[in-house]
Backbone as CSV, one residue per row, in Angstrom:
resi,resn,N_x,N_y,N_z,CA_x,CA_y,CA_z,C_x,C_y,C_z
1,UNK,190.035,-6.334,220.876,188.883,-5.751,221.522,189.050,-5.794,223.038
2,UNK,188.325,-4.684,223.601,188.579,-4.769,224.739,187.433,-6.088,225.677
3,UNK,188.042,-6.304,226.918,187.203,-7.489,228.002,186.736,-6.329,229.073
4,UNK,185.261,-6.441,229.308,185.539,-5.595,230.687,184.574,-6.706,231.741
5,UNK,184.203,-6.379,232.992,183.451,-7.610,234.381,181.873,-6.828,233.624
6,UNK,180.688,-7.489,234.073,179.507,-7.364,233.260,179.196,-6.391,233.727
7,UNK,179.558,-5.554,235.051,179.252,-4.800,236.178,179.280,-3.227,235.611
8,UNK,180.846,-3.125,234.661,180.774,-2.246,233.451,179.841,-1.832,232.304
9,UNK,179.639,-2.583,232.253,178.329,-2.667,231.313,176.919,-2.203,231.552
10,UNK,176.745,-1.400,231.531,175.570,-0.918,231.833,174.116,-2.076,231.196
11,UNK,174.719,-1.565,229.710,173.274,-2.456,228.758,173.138,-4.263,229.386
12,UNK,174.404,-4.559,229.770,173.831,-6.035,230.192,172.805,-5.807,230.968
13,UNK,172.798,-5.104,232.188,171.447,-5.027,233.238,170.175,-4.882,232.632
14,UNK,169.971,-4.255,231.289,168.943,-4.099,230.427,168.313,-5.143,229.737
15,UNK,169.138,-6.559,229.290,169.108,-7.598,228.645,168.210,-8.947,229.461
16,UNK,167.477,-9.959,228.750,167.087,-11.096,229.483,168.542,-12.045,228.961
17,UNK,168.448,-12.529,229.638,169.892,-13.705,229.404,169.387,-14.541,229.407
18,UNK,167.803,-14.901,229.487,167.784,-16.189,229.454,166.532,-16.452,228.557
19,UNK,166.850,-15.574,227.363,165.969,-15.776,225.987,166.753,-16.599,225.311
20,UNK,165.378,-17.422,224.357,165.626,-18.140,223.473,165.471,-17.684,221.806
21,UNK,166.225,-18.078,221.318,166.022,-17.979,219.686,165.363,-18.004,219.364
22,UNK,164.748,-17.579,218.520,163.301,-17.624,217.342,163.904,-18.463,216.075
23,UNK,164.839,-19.182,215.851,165.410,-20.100,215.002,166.372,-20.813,215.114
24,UNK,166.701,-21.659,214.177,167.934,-22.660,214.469,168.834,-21.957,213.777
25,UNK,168.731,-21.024,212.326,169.430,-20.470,211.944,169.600,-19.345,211.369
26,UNK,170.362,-17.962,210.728,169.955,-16.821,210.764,168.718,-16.660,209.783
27,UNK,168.044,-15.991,211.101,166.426,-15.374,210.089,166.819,-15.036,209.049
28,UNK,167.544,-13.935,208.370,167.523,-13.843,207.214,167.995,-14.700,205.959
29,UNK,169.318,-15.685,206.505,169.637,-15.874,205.954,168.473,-17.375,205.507
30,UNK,168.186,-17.676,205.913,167.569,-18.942,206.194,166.304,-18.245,205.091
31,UNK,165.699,-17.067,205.275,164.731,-16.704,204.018,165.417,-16.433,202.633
32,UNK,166.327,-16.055,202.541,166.783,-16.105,201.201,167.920,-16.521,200.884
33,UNK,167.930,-18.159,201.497,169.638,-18.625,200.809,170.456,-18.860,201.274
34,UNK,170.904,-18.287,201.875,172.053,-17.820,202.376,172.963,-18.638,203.312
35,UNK,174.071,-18.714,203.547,174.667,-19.602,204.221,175.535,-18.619,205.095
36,UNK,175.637,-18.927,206.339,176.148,-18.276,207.489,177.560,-18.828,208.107
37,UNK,178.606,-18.286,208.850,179.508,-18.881,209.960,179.045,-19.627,210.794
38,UNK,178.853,-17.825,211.637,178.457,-18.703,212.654,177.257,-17.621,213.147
39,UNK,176.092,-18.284,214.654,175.115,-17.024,214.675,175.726,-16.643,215.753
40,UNK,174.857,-15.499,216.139,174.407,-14.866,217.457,173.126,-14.141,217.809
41,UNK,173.061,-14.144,219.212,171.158,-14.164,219.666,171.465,-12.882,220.119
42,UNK,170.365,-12.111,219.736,169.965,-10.863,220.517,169.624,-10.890,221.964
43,UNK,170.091,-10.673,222.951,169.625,-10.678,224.035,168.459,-10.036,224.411
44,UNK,167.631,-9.040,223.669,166.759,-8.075,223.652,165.669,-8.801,223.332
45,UNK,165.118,-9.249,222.249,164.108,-9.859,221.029,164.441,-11.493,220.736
46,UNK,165.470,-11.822,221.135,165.550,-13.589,220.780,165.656,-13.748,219.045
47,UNK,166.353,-12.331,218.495,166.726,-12.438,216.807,168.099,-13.206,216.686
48,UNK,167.828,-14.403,215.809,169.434,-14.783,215.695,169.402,-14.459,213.871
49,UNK,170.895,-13.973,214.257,171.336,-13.550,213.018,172.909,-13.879,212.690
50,UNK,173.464,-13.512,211.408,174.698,-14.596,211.359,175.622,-13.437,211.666
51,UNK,177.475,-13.623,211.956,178.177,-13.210,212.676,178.963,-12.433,211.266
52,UNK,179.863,-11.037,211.762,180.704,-10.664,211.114,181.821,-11.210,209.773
53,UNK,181.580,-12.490,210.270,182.950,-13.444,209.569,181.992,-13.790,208.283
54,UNK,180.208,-13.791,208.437,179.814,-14.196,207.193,179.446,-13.184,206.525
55,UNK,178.945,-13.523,204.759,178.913,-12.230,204.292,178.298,-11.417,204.460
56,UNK,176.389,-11.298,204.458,175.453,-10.770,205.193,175.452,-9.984,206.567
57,UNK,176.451,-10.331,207.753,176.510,-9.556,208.659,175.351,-8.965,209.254
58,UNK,173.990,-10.316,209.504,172.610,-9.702,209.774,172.708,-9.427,211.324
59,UNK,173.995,-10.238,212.041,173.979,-9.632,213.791,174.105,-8.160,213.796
60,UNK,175.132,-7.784,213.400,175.339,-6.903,213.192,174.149,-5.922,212.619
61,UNK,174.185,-6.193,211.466,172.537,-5.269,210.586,171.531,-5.062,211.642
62,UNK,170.954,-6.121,212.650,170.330,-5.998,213.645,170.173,-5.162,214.387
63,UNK,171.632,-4.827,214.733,171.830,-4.107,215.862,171.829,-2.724,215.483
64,UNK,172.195,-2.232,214.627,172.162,-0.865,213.867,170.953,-0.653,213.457
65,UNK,169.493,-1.423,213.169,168.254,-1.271,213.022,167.804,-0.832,214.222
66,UNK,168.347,-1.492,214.941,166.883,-1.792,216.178,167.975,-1.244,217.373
67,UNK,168.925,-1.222,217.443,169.625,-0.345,218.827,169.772,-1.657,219.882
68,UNK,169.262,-2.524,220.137,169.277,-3.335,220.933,170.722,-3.618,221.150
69,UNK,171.199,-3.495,222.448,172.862,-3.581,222.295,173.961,-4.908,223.007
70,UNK,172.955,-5.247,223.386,173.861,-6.939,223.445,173.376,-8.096,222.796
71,UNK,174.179,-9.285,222.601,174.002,-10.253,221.818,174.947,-11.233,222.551
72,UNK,174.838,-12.375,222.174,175.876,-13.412,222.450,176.113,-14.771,221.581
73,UNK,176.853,-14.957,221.423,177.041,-16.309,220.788,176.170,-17.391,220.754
74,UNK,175.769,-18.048,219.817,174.474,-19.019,219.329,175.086,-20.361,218.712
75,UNK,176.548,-20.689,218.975,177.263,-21.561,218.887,177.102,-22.179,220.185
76,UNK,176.922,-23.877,220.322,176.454,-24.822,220.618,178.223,-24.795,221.700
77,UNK,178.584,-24.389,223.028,179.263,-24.380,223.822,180.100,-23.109,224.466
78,UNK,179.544,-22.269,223.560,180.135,-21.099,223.766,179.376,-20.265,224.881
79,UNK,179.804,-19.516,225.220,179.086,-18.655,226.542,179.078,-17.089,226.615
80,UNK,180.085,-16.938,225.567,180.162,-15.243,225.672,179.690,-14.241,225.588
81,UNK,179.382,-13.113,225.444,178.121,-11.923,224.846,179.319,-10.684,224.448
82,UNK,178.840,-10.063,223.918,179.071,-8.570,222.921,178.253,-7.909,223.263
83,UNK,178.562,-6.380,223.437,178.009,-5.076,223.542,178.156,-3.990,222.532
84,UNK,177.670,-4.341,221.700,177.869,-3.109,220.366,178.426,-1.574,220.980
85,UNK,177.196,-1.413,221.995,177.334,0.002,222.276,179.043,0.225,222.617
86,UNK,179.556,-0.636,223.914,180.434,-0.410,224.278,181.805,-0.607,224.011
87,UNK,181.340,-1.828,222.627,182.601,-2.620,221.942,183.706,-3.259,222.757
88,UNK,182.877,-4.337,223.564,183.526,-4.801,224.742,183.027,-6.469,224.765
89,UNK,184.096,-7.573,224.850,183.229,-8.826,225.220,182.664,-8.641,226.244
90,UNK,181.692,-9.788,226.951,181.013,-10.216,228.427,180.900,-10.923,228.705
91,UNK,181.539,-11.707,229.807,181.563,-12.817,230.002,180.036,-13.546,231.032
């Protein structure tokens, strides 16, 4: 995948960066069952949902509902963000 500076990014300027989660673990999965990787937070709405690697794929599902186009990692040291739209990390 490509890396680009946040400056590229248009949708980051759109985002709060300094929202919080609405859970400890993915909303959906957490209502019916489900066991997750790992999450990530919507930067838009504060939805955490679980990551590509698990089966559900509700970050993802999220983002194709609702358009909201960045997210970032909800792992406990990590710092990074994703841009659906642009299919680009952000540091």
């Amino acid at each position: 995948m490509k890396e680009k500076a946040d400056a590229q990014c248009v949708h980051i300027d759109k985002v709060n960066t300094k929202i919080k989660g609405n859970t400890k673990g993915c909303e959906e999965c957490e209502k019916n069952g489900s066991v997750w990787v790992h999450l990530r937070l919507c930067l838009t709405c504060g939805h955490v949902g679980c990551c590509d690697s698990s089966a559900n794929k509700h970050g993802t599902r999220h983002f194709k509902e609702t358009g909201h186009p960045v997210m970032k990692s909800y792992e406990p040291g990590e710092n990074w963000k994703w841009c659906y739209v642009d299919e680009v990390y952000l540091k």
